[in-house]
FIDOVO-331795 format. One line per 2 residues: number of its first residue (from 0); their letters; for each residue x, y, z of N, C-alpha, C. Coordinates in steps of 0.05 Angstrom, whole numbers, plus 5000, padded with zeros to 4 digits. Layout:
<pts>
NUM = a = X/Y/Z/X/Y/Z/X/Y/Z | ...
</pts>
This chain:
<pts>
0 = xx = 3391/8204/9689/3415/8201/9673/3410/8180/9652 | 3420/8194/9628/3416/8160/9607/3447/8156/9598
2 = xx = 3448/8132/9595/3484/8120/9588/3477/8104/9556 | 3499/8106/9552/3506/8085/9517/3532/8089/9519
4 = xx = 3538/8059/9535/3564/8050/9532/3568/8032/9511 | 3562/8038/9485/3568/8042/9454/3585/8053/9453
6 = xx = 3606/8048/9438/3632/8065/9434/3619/8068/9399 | 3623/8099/9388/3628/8096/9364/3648/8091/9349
8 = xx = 3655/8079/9332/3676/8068/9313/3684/8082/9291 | 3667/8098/9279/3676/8120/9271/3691/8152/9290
10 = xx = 3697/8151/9308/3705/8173/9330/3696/8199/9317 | 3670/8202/9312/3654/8227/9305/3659/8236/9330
12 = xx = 3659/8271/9329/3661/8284/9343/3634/8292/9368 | 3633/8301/9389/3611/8296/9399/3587/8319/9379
14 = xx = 3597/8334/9382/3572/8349/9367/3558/8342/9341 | 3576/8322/9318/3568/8301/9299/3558/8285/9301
16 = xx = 3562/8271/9327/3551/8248/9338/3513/8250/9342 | 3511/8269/9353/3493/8288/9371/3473/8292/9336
18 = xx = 3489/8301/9314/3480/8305/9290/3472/8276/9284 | 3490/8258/9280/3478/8229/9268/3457/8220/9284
20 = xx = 3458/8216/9303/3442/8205/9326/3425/8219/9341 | 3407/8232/9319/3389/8253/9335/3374/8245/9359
22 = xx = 3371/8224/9352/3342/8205/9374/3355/8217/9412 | 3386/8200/9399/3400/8211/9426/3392/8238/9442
24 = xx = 3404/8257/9431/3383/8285/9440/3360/8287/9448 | 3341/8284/9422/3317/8286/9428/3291/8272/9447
26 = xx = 3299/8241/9449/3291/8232/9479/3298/8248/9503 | 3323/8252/9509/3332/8276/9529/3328/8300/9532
28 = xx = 3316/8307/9512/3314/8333/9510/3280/8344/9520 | 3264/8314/9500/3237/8306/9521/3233/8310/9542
30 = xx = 3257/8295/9560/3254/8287/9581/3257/8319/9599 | 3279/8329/9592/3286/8349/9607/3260/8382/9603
32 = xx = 3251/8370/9579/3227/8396/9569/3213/8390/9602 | 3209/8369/9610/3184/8368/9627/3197/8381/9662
34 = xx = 3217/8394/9659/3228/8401/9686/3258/8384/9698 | 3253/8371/9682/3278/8343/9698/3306/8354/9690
36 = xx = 3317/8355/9704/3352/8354/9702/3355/8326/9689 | 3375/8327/9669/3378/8307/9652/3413/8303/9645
38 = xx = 3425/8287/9647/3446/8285/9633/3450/8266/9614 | 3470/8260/9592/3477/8239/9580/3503/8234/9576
40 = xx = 3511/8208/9586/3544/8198/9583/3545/8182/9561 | 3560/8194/9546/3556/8166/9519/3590/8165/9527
42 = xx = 3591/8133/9517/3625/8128/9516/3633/8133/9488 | 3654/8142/9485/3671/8149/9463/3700/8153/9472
44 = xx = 3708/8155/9446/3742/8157/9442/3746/8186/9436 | 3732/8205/9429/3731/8229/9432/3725/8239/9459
46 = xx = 3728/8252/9471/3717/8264/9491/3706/8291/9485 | 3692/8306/9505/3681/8325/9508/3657/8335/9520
48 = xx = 3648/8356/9516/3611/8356/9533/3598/8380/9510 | 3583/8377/9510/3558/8398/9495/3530/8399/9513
50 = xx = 3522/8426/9515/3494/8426/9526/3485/8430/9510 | 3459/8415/9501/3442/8431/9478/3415/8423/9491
52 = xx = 3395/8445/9490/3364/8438/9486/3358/8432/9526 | 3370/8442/9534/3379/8436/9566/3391/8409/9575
54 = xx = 3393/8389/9564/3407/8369/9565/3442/8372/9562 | 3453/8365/9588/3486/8364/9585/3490/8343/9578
56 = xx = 3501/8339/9550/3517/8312/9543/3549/8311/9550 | 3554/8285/9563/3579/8287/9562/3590/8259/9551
58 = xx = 3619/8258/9537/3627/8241/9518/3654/8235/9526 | 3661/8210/9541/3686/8195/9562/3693/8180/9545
60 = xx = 3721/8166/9555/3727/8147/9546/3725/8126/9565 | 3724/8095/9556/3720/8082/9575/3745/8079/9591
62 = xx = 3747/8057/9611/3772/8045/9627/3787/8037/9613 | 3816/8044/9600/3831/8031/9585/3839/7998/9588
64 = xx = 3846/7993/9615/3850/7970/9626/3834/7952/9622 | 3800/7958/9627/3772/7937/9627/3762/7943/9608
66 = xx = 3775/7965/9589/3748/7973/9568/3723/7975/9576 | 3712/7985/9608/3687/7985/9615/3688/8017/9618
68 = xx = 3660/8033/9605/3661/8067/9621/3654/8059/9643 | 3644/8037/9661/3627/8049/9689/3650/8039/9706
70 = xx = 3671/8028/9696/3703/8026/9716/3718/8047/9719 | 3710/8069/9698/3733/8094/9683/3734/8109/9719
72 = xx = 3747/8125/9726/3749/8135/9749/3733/8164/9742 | 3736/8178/9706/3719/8185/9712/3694/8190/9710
74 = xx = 3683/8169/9705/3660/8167/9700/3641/8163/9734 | 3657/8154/9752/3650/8141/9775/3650/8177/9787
76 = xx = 3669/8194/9779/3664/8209/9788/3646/8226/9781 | 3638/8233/9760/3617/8242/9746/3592/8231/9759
78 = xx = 3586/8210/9763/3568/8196/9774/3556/8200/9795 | 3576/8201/9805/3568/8212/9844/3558/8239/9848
80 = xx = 3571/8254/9828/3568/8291/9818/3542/8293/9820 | 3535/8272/9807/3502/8283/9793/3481/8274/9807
82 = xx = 3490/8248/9822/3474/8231/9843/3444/8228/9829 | 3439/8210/9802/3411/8203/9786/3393/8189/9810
84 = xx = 3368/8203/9792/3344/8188/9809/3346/8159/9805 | 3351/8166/9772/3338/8131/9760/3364/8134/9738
86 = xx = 3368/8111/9730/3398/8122/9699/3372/8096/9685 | 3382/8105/9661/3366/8092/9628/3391/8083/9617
88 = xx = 3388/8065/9616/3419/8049/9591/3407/8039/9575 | 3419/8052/9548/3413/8042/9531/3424/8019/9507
90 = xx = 3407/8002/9504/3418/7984/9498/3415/7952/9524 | 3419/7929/9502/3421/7911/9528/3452/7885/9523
92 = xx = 3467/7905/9504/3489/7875/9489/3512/7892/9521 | 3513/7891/9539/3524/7916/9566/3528/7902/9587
94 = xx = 3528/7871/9591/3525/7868/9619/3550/7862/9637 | 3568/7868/9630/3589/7876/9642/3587/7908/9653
96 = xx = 3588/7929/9633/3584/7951/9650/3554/7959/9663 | 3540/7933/9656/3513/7943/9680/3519/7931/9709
98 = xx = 3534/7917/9715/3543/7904/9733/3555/7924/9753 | 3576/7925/9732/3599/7953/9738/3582/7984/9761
100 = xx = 3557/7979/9738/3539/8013/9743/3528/8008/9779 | 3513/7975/9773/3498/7970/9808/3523/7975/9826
102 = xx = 3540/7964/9819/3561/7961/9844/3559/7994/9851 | 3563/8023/9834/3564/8036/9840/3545/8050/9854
104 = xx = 3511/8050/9846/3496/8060/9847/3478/8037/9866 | 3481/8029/9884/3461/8002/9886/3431/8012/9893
106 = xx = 3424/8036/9893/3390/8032/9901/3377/8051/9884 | 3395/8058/9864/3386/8074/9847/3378/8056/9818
108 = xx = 3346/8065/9813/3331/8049/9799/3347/8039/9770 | 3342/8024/9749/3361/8017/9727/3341/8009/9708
110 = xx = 3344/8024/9685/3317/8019/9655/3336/8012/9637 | 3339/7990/9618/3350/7987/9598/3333/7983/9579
112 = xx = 3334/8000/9555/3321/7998/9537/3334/7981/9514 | 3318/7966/9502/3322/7955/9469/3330/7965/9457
114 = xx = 3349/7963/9444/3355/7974/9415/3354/7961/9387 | 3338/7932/9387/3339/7917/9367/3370/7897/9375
116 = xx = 3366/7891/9403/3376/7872/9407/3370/7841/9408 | 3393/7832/9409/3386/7795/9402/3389/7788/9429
118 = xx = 3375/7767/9429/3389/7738/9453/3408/7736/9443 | 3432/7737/9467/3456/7734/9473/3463/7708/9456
120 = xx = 3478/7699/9453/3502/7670/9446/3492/7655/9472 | 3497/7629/9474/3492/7611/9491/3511/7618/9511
122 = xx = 3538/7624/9496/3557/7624/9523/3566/7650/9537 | 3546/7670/9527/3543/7701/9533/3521/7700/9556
124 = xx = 3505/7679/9563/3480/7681/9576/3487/7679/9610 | 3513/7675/9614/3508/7670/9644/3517/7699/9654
126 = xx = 3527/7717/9643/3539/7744/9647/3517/7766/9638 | 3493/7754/9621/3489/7761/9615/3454/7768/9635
128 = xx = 3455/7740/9642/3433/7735/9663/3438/7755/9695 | 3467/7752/9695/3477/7769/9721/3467/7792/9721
130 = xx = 3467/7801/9700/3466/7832/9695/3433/7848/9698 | 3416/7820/9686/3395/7823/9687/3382/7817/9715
132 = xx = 3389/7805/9732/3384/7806/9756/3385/7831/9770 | 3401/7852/9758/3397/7874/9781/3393/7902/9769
134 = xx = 3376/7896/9748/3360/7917/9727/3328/7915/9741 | 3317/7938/9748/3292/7947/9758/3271/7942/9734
136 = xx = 3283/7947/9705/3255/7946/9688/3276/7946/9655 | 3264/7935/9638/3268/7938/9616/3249/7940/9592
138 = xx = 3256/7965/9573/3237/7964/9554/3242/7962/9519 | 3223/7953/9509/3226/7939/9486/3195/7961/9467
140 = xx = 3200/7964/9444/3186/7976/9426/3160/7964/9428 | 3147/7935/9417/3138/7919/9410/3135/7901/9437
142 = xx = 3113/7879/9430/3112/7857/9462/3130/7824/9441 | 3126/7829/9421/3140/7806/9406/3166/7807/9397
144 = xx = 3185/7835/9414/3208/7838/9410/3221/7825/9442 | 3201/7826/9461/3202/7808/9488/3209/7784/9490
146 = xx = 3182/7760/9469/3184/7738/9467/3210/7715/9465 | 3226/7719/9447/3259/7710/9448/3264/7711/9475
148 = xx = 3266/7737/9477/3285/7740/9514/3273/7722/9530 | 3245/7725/9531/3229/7707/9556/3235/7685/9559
150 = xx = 3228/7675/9532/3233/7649/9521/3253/7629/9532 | 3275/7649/9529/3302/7644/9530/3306/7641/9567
152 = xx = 3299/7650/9577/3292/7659/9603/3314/7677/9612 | 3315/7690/9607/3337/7717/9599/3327/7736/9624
154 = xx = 3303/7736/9640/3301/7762/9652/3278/7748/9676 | 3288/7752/9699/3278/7734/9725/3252/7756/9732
156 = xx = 3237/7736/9746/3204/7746/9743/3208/7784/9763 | 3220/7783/9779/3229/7817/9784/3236/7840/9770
158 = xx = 3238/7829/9748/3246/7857/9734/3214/7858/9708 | 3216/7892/9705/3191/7895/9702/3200/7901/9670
160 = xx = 3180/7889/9656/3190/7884/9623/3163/7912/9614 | 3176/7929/9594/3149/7954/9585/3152/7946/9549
162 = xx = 3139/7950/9534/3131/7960/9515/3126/7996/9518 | 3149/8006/9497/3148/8035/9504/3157/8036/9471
164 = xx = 3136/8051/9450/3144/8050/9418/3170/8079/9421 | 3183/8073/9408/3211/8084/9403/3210/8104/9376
166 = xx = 3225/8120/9385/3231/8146/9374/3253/8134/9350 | 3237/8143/9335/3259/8134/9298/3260/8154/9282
168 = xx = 3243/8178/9290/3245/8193/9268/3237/8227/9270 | 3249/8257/9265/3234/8275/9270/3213/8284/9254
170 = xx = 3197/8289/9261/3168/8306/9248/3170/8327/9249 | 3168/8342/9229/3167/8371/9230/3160/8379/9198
</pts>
C-alpha cells in the first residue's frame, strides 16, 4: 500500500490528479507490473477511486475533527480490507498521521520516502522524532539529501536510511 496524506489544494479531481502527478501512478503501477497487489490512498477533498494500469487508487478525505486520513474511520476501514504487507508513505512533513498509521498497523513494516523534504522547525522536532521512531526504513534520492536529517539527529540508529534515485520524469 502507498499513502500521501498530502491533501491537494487545488481539489483536482482524482483522475486529474492521477494526470498531474504521474509519478503517483507510475511508481505503482511498477510495482504492481511485477505481480504485487498494490493500492494507493491519497487524501483529498474530492473523493473517489480509479483503477488504472492494475493499481486501485483510492481518494478520502481526511478526519474532519483531527484533520488526520489515518483517524478517518474510513480509512481505518479500508485499511484492515486490504491488510498491506508493508505501506510506503510518502513524504516525511506526516508525523502525526504516521503515528496515527502504527497505532493501526503495529507490525506491519513502514517506508517513508523523501520528497525534497526539510528538517523540521526546532519546535516540530519532538513529534517529529516520535514518528520516526516507529518507521522501519526511510528513503531519500541522494546520500547528501540524508545529511541535515542525521545531523540533526532526526532518525534513531534502527531505522534503516536507503538512497533509492526517484522517478521525475516519463521516457518514451
Amino acid at each position: 500500500m502507498q499513502i500521501s496524506f498530502f491533501v491537494d489544494r487545488e481539489r483536482r479531481s482524482p483522475e486529474r490528479l492521477l494526470q498531474d502527478w504521474y509519478a503517483l501512478e507510475d511508481v505503482a503501477a511498477a510495482v504492481a507490473s511485477t505481480g504485487e497487489r498494490v493500492t494507493v490512498v491519497q487524501a483529498s477533498n474530492v473523493e473517489g477511486s480509479v483503477t488504472k494500469r492494475g493499481v486501485d487508487f483510492v481518494f478520502m478525505a481526511p478526519d474532519a475533527p483531527t484533520g488526520l486520513l489515518a483517524r478517518s474511520p474510513t480509512f481505518r476501514s479500508r485499511l484492515h480490507g486490504i491488510a498491506p504487507d508493508v505501506v510506503h508513505v510518502h513524504g516525511l512533513d506526516f508525523p502525526r498521521d504516521v503515528l496515527a498509521l502504527r497505532e493501526l498497523i503495529p507490525t506491519v513494516p513502514i517506508l517513508l520516502q523523501d520528497h525534497a523534504d526539510r528538517v523540521p522547525r526546532f519546535w516540530r522536532r519532538a513529534t517529529w522524532r516520535r514518528a520516526a521512531v516507529v518507521v522501519d526504513g526511510v528513503s531519500f534520492c541522494a546520500r547528501a539529501q540524508i545529511a541535515p536529517f542525521v545531523m540533526a539527529g532526526m532518525f534513531p540508529r534502527q531505522v534503516r536510511l536507503f538512497e533509492i534515485p526517484e522517478l521525475t520524469t516519463r521516457f518514451g
